[in-house]
C-alpha positions as CSV (number, residue, x, y, z in Angstrom):
1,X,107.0,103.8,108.0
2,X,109.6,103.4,105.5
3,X,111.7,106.5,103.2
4,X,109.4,105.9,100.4
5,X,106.0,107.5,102.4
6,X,107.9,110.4,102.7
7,X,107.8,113.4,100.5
8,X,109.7,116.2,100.6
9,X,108.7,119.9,99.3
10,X,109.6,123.4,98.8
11,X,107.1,126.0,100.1
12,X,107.4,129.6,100.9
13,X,107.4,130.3,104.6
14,X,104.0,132.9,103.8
15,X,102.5,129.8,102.5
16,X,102.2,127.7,105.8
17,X,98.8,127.4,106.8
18,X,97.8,127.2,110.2
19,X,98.0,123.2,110.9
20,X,101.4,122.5,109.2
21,X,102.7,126.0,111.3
22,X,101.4,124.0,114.5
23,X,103.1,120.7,113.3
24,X,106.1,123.3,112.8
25,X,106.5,124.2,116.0
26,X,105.8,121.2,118.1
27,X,108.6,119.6,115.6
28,X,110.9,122.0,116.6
29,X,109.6,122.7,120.1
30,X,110.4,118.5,120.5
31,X,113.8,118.6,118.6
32,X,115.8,122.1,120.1
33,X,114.8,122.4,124.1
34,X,114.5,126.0,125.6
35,X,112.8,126.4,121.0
36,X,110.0,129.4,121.4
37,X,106.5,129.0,121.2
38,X,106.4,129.6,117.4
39,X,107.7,128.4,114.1
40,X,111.1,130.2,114.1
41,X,113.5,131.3,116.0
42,X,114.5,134.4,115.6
43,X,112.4,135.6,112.4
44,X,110.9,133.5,109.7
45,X,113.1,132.2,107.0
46,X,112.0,132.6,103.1
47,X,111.0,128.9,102.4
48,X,111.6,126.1,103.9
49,X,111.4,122.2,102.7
50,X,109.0,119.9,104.4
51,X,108.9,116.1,104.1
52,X,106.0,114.7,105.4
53,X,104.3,111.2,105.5
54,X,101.6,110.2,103.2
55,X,99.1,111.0,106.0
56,X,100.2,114.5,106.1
57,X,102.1,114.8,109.7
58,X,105.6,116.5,109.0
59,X,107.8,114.4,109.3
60,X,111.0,116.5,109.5
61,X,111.7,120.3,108.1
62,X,114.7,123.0,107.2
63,X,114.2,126.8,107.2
64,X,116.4,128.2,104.3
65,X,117.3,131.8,103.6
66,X,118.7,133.8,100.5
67,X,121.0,136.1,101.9
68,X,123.5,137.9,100.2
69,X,126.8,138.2,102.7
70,X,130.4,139.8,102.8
71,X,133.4,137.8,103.3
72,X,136.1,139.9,103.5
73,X,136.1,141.8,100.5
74,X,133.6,139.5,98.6
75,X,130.0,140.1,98.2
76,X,128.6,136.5,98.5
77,X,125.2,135.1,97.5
78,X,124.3,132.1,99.8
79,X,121.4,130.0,100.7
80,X,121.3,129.5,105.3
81,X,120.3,126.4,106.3
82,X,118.2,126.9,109.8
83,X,116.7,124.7,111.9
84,X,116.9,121.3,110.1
85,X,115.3,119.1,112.3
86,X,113.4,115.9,111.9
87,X,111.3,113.9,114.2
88,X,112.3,111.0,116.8
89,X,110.5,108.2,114.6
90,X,111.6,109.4,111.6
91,X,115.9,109.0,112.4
92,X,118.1,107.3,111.1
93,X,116.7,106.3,107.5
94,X,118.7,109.6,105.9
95,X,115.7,112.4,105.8
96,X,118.3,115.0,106.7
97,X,120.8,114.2,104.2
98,X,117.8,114.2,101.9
99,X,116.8,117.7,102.7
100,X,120.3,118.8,102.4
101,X,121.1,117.7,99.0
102,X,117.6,119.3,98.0
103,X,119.0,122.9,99.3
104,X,122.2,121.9,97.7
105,X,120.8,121.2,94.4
106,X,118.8,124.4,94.5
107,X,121.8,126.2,95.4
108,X,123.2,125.2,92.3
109,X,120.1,126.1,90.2
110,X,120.0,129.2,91.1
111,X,123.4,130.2,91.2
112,X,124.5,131.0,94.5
113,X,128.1,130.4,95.4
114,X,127.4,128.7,98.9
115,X,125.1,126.8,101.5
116,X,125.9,128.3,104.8
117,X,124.7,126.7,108.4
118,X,125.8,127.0,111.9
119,X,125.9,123.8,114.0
120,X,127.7,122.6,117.3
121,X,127.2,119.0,116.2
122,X,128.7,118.9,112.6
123,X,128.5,115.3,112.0
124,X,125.6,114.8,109.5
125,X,127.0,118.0,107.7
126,X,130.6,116.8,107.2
127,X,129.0,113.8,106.3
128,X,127.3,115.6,103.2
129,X,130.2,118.1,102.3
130,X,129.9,120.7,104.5
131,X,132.9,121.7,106.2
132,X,133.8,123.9,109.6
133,X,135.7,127.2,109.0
134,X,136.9,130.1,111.4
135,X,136.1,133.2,110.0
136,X,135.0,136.1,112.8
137,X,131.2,136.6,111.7
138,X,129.3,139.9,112.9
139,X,125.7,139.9,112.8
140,X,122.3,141.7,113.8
141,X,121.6,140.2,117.5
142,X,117.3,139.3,117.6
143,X,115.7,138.2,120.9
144,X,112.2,137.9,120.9
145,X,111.4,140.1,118.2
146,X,113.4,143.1,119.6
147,X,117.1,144.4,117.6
148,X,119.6,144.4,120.1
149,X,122.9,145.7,118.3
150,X,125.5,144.3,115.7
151,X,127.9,141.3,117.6
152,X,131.0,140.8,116.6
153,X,133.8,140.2,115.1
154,X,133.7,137.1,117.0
155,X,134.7,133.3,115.8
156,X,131.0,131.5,116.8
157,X,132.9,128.0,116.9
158,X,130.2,127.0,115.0
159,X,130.0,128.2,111.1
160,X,130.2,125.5,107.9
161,X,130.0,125.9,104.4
162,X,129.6,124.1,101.6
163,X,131.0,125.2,98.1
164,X,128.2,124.7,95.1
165,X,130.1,126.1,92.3
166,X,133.4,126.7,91.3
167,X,134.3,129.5,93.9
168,X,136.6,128.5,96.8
169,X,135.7,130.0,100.1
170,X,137.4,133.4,100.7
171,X,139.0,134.9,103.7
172,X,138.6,137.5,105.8
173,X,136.0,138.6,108.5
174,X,132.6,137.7,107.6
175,X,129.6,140.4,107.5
176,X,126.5,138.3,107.8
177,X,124.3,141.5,106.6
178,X,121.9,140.5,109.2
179,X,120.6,137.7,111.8
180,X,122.6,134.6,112.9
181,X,120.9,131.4,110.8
């Protein structure tokens, strides 16, 4: 199957029906080992983008969320890139740049200052601007539906950033203002 069967859309996670939330989370289930039996992770994101092939099977997928963050004394708007993901037979023909540039270019529509992510494996994101900083992040620690504290300050090892306007990134301890992407 070749890029062109592929589409990629926008919908809002509350818009998933049933089979596409089963495609969901065998994708993911088949991508991230030890994934839970469901759709997300730790709660649902806002929207995500779904490319599928012409016969309807998902082909690949990214969770994004609108958050609004702290970064030292900053109040950031953001977009979090979760779960991208995309299926064995579909690598290597550039799906996940393509869902990337179609966050980033939503990013910039809409204003926000910054596409945020958190990956051990940072090649494909380097690759399509993003780049690995150190800031100590808190956040709201989630396991299986259940709040267990704030974490943090800590340095995860594992937070990039991408700058879609103008605005450099700023320094300082970053306040996530809820869940870990």
């Amino acid at each position: 199957m070749d890029d062109d069967a592929i589409t990629v859309s926008r919908v809002a996670e509350a818009e998933i029906n049933a089979d596409c939330g089963r495609q969901l989370q065998s994708l993911l289930q088949a991508c991230f080992p030890e994934y839970p039996g469901r759709s997300h992770f730790k709660l649902p994101p806002h929207f995500r983008y779904l490319a599928t092939t012409s016969s309807g099977d998902v082909a690949g997928q990214m969770g994004v969320e609108l958050r609004v963050i702290r970064v030292g004394d900053a109040v950031v708007r953001t977009f979090g890139v979760v779960d991208l993901c995309v299926a064995e037979s579909q690598r290597s023909r550039g799906l996940g740049g393509r869902l990337l540039a179609e966050v980033t270019g939503l990013a910039c529509d809409c204003g926000m200052a910054f596409v945020i992510l958190f990956a051990d494996d940072d090649r494909l994101y380097a690759r399509n601007g993003w780049a690995r900083v150190t800031n100590r992040c808190c956040w709201v620690r989630i396991h299986n539906h259940v709040t267990l504290g704030l974490t943090g300050p800590a340095d995860t090892g594992a937070m990039m950033v991408k700058a879609v306007g103008a605005q450099t990134w700023p320094e300082g301890d970053v306040d996530l203002l809820g869940h870990l992407f």
